[in-house]
N, C-alpha and C positions, 0 to 999 in steps of 0.2 A: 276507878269508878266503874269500868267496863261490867267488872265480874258481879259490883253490888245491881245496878242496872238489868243486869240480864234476870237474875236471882228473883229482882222484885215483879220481873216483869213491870215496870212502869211505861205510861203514856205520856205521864209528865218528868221533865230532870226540871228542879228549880238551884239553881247556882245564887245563893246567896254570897255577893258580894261586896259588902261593908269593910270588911277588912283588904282591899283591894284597892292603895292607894294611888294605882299608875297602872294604865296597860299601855305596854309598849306594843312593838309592829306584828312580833314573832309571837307573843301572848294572845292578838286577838285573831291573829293566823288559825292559831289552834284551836283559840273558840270560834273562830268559823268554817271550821274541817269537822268538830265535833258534833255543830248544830247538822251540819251535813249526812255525817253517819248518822246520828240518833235520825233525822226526818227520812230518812230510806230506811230503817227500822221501826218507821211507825210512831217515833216517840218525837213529843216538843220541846224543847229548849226556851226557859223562859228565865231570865235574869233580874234577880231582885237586890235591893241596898245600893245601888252602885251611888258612887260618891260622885257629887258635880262634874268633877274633869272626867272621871273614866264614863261616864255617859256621855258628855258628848263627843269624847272620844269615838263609841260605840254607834250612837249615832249618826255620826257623821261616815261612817263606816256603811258596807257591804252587808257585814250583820245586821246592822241597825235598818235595814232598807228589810233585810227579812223578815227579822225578829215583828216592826212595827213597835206603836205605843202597848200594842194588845199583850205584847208578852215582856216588857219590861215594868216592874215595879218598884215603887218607891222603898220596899220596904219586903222584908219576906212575910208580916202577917195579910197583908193585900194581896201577896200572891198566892196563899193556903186559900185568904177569902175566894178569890177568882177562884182557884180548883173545885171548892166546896159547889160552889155557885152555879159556875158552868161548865162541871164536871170533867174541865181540861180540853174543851174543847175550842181552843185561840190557835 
């Protein structure tokens, strides 16, 4: 993802995660190292689709205390809405 990222230059990464039916310890490790690099890069980490358990999973998590309600969405057309709207700035 590093090289598409850099290329686009983007402000926002949105991780659609629907197809993501379990995060384990070491999976949301990673996504809370990555939210890390991208926010010292300037860029936000906002996660959309998550399915019941891996949200509160996430939630109940260190990311989830970052992230807030502002950057997780129910769904990835909510979270293009949010972009459009306010231009990525959560």
């Amino acid at each position: 993802m590093r090289p598409l990222i850099t290329k686009s230059a983007a402000k926002v990464v949105i991780l659609e995660m629907s197809a993501v039916p379990d995060l384990e310890y070491t999976a949301l490790q990673s996504l809370t190292s990555m939210e890390a690099t991208l926010r010292s890069a300037g860029i936000t980490l906002w996660l959309a689709g998550l399915n019941p358990e891996v949200l509160k999973v996430v939630e109940r998590s260190p990311l989830g205390e970052l992230l807030g309600s502002a950057r997780i969405f129910p769904n990835l057309r909510e979270a293009v809405h949010a972009y459009e709207t306010k231009g990525g700035t959560s």
